[in-house]
N, C-alpha and C positions, 0 to 999 in steps of 0.2 A: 596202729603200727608204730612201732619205732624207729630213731631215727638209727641209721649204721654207722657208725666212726668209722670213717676209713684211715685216718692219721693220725695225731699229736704233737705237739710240740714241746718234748717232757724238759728240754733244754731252758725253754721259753721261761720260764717259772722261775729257774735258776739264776738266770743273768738277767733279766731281766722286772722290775716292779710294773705288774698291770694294772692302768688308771681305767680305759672303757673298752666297750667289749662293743665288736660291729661284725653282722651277718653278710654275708657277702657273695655273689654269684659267683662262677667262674666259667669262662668261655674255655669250652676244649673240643677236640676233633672227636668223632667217634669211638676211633681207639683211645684215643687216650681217657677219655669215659670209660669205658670198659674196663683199659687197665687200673684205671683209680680204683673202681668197684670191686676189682677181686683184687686188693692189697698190694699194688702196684705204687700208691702215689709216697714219698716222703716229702717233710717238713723242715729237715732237718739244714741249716742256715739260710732258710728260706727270708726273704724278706719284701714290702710294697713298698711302693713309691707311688707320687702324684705327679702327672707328668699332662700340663695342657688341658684340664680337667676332667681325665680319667685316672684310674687307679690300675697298679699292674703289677704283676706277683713275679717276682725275680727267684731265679737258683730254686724253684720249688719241683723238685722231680719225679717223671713218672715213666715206670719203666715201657719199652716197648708192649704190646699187645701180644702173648705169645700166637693167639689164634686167629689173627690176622692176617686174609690171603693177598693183601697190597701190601701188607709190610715192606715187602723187598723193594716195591717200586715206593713206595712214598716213605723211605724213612726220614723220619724228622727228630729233630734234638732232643731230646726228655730233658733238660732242662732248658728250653727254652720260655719266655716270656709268654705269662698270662695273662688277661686281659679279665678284670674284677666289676661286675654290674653293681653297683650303687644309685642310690640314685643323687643328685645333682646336690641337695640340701645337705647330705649326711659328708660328700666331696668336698663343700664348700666348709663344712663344720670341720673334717680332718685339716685338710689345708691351716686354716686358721690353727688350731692348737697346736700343726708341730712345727709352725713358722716361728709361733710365742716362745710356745714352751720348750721348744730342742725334743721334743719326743722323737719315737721312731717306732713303723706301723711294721705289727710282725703276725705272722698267722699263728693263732696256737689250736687250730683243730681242722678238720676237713671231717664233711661227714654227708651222707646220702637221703634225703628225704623221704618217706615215702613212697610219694611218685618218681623217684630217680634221678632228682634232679644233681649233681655234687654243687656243696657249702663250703666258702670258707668260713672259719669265724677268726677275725682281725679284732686286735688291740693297739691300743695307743700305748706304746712302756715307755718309761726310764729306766736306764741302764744302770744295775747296781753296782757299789762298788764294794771294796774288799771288805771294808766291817759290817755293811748290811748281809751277806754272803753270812758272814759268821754268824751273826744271829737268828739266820734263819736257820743254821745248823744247828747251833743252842737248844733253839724251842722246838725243834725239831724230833732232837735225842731226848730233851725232858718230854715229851710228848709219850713219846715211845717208853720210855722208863713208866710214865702214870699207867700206862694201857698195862704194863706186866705186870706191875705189882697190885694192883686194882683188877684183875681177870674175872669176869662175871663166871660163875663155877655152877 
């Protein structure tokens, strides 16, 4: 079986240069499992942080559960604060590269295993600035211009 993307982060790619790529748990309520699973969670200015040596997913939101019969009594934030399973070596190794290097740890996927489990997958970027931008626009459009004019027929 394959895995289900429940998210993206098509942003991610754009402002951002991805140096490593980290698989990542994520602690949620029951609802809010559910609602990730049916197309509920966004990515979008989502961001983690290391905080005391754990990892924790900021602004990532998920909407209420619509089929939820405690909804009413337990509403709780959709964007509130995640709590990210790592384990302890992979913390110690984030830590260290974005103390050195100024990185900044951002999610660019969510996705559902198999067994049901929801995945973040975390990268360590640099933030681009305006002429890297343009060149990715560049190779971008000549890309797109090779694929038309070259069309397998």
């Amino acid at each position: 079986m394959a895995q289900k993307i429940l998210a993206t982060s098509r942003k991610a790619f754009y402002r951002f240069e991805i140096l490593e790529k980290f698989e990542a748990g994520i602690v949620l309520t029951g609802s809010e499992a559910k609602s990730a699973k049916s197309g509920g969670l966004s990515l979008d200015s989502a961001y983690a942080i290391l905080n005391k040596g754990e990892c924790w997913l900021l602004n990532c939101r998920i909407a209420p559960y619509a089929y939820d019969s405690s909804a009413l009594r337990n509403q709780q934030d959709a964007s509130r604060t995640k709590k990210l399973l790592l384990h302890k070596k992979e913390i110690n190794r984030l830590a260290a590269s974005i103390q050195s290097k100024g990185l900044t740890l951002i999610p660019i996927e969510a996705y559902a295993n198999p067994k049901g489990v929801v995945k973040v997958v975390l990268a360590t970027a640099r933030g681009k600035k305006g002429p890297d931008r343009r060149d990715d626009i560049k190779k971008r459009d000549l890309e797109r211009e090779l694929r038309r004019n070259y069309k397998v027929r």
